[in-house]
N, C-alpha and C positions, 0 to 999 in steps of 0.2 A: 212475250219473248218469242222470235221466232224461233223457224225449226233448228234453222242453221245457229246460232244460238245454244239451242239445247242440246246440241250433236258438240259443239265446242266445249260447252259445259262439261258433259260427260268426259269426252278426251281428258281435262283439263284436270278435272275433280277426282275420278277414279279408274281412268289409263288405259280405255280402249275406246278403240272406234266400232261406231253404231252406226249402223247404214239406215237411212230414212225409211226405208220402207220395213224395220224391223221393232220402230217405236209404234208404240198404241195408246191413245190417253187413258189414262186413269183416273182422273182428281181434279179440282182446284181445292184449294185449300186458301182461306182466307182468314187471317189471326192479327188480334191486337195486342201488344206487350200492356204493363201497369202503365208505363209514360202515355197510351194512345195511338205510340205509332204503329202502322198498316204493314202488313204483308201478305201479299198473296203468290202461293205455291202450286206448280204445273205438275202434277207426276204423272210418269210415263211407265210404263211397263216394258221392257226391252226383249224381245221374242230369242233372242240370238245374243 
C-alpha cells in the first residue's frame, strides 16, 4: 500500500488528516484466518 493510500485510509477510517511527514512505520503484521487466507498489516504510528 502506498503512502498516499494510507493517508486516505486514515482520513477515511478514523476522520483526520495525517500529514506524510507525521507517519513513522511500526509493523507488518502477517496472519492467516482457519480457511488459509493471507493478510498482511502496515502500522504506523502517527506523531501529530
Amino acid at each position: 500500500m502506498s503512502l498516499v493510500a494510507t493517508l486516505r485510509e486514515v482520513a477515511e477510517e478514523v476522520g483526520v488528516d495525517v500529514e506524510p511527514s507525521d507517519l513513522e512505520y511500526g509493523h507488518v503484521a502477517h496472519h492467516r484466518n482457519a480457511q488459509g487466507e493471507t493478510r498482511i498489516g502496515f502500522l504506523f504510528t502517527a506523531r501529530q
